[in-house]
C-alpha positions in Angstrom: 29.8 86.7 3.7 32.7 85.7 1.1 33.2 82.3 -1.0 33.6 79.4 -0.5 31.0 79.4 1.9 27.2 78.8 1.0 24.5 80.8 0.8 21.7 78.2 1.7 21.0 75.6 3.9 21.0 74.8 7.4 22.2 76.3 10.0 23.0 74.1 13.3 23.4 75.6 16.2 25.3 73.1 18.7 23.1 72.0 22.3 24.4 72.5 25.4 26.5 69.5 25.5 28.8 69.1 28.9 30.8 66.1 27.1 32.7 67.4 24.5 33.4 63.6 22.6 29.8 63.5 22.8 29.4 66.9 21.4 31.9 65.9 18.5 30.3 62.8 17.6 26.9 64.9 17.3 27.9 67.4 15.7 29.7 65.2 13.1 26.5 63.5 12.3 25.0 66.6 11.3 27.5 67.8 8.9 28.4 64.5 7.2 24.4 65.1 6.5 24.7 68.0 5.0 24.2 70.9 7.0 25.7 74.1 5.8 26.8 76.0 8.6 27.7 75.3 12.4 27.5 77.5 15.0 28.9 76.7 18.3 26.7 78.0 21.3 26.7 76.2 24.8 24.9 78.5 27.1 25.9 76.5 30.4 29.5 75.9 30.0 32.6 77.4 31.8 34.6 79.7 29.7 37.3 76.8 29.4 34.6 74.1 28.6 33.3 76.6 25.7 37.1 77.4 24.2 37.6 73.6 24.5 35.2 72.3 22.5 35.3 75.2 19.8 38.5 74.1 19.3 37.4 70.6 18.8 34.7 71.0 16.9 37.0 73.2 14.5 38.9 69.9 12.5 35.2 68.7 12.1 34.6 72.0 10.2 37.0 71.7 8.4 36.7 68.3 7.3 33.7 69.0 6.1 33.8 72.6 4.2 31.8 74.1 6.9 32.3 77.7 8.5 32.7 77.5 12.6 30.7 80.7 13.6 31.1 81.0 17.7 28.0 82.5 19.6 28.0 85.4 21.2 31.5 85.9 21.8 34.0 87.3 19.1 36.8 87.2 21.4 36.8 83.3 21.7 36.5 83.6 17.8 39.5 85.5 17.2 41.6 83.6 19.3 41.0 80.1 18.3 40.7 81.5 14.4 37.2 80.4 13.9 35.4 81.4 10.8 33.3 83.8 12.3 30.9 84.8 14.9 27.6 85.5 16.0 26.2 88.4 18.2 23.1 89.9 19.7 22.3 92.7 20.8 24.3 92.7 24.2 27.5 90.8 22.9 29.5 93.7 21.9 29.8 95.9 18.7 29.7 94.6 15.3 32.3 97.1 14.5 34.9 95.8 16.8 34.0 92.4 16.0 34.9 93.1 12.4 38.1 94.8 13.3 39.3 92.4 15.1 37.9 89.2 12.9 39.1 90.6 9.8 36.7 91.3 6.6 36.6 87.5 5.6 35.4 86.6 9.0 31.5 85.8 9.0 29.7 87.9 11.5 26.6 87.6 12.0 23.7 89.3 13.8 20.5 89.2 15.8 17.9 91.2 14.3 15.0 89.4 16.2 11.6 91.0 15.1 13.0 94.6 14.0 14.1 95.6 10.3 15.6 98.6 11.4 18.0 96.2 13.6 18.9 94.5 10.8 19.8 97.8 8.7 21.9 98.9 10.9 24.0 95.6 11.1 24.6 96.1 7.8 25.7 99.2 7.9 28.2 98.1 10.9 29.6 94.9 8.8 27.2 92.3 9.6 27.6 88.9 6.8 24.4 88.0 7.3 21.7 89.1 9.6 19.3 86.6 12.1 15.1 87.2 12.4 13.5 85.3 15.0 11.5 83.7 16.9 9.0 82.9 14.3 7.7 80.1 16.0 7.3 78.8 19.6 10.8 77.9 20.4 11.8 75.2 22.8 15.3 77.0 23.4 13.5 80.6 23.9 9.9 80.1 24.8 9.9 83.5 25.3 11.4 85.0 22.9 9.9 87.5 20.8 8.1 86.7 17.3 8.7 87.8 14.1 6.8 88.3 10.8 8.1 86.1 7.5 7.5 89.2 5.8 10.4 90.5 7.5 12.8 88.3 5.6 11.0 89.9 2.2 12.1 93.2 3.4 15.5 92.3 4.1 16.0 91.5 0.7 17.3 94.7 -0.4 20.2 94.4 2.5 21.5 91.6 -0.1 22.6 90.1 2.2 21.9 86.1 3.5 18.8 85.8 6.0 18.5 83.8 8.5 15.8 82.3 10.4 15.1 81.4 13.6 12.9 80.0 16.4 10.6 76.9 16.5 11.4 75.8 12.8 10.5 72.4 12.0 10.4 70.6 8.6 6.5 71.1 8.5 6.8 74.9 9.3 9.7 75.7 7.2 8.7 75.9 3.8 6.5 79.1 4.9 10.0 80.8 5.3 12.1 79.6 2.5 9.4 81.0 0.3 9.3 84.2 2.2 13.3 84.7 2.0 15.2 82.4 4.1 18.6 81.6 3.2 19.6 79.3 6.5 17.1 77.6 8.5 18.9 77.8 12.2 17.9 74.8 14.0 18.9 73.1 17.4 16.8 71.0 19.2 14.4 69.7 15.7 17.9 68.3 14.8 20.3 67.2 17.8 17.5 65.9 19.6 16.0 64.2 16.8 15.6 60.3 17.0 17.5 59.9 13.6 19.4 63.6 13.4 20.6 62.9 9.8 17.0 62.6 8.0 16.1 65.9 10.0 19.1 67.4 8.6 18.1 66.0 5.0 14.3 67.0 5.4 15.1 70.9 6.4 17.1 70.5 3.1 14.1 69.4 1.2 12.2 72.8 2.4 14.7 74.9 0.1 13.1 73.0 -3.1 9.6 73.5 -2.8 7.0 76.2 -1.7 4.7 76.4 1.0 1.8 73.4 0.7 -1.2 76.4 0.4 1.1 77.9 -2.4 1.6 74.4 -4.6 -2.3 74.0 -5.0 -2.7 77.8 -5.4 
C-alpha cells in the first residue's frame, strides 16, 4: 500500500444496495464518520448496476481522502480508475491485477484462515492481505474461521492486516491487540440504527487492549 492512504482504521465494505442514491447517501454517512477505507462489493447486482454505482461512489471517495477498492473484480477497477481492488481466491491472479492496476493501485487479498495464502500474496504484489472469518458472520455464516494469532504471524509480511468476519465493537479489541490494521465491517455498520457512532466505536477499539488484558 503507498501514501497518502492510512494504515488503520475501518474498513467498510458497501451492502448490497439495489438503489444507488440510497447507496450514496449510506455510504457517505460512513466516511464523513471516519472510516478509513471503502470497499465496493454488491453481490446481487447486474454488471451495469455494479459499474454504476462504483462510479458514483468514487467523488464520495474522493471527497473524503478515502481509497475506492472494488471487490472481486480488477477489471471494473481499472476501467473506472478506482484506487484498487480486492480479490479471493477465484477472482483472478494478483499478478495480472497488479499489471494491469499499476504499482500504486491497492490490491488486496483473501487469505481466510491460511498463513501460507497470505505469503504467497505477498510474494505476487498483494498491498495488504484479508484473514477471516474470525467470528460468526451474518454475510458468510459459513465461512471458515480463523485464529487472531494469525494476524501475529503476518507481521513479518509488513504488510497492513486486515480482519474479517463477525466483528463487532465488543469483539474487536481481541484483534487490534492481536495485529489488526483495518477492522472490515458491513452489516455492524450499514445496518446499524445510528451507522456514525458504530463507525466512531470500531475506531475506539484501535486505542485500547482487550478488557482481560487492561486488568491483567
Amino acid at each position: 500500500m503507498n501514501p497518502p492512504w492510512p494504515r488503520r482504521g475501518l474498513y467498510a465494505i458497501t451492502p448490497d444496495e439495489p438503489d444507488t442514491a440510497k447507496l450514496s447517501t449510506r455510504v457517505e454517512t460512513v466516511l464523513e464518520a471516519g472510516a478509513a477505507w471503502l470497499q465496493y462489493r454488491n453481490k446481487t447486482a447486474s454488471p451495469s448496476l455494479r459499474r454504476e454505482q462504483a462510479l458514483a461512489l468514487q467523488p464520495l471517495c474522493r471527497r473524503y481522502r478515502v481509497p475506492l477498492i472494488v471487490n472481486d473484480d480488477w477489471r471494473l477497477a481499472a476501467q473506472i480508475g478506482a484506487d484498487g481492488a480486492h480479490l479471493g481466491e477465484d477472482d483472478g491472479e494478483l499478478a495480472a491485477a497488479r499489471a494491469a492496476l499499476g504499482d500504486a493501485a491497492i490490491l488486496g487479498a483473501s487469505c481466510y484462515d491460511d498463513i501460507e495464502l497470505a505469503r504467497a500474496a505477498a510474494a505476487r504484489g498483494a498491498s495488504y492481505v484479508a484473514f477471516g472469518a474470525f467470528f460468526v458472520s451474518p454475510t458468510k455464516p459459513n465461512a471458515r474461521r480463523a485464529d487472531p494469532r494469525l494476524l501475529q504471524q503476518a507481521a513479518p509480511l509488513n504488510l497492513p492486516r486486515v480482519a474479517i468476519g463477525g466483528i463487532t465493537p465488543d469483539n474487536a479489541r481481541i484483534l487490534t491487540a492481536a495485529g489488526a490494521d483495518l477492522l472490515a465491517v458491513i452489516s455492524s455498520v450499514f445496518d446499524a440504527a445510528d451507522p456514525a457512532a458504530a463507525v466512531r466505536a470500531y475506531l475506539s477499539c484501535f486505542d485500547s487492549k482487550p478488557e482481560e488484558e487492561t486488568h491483567e
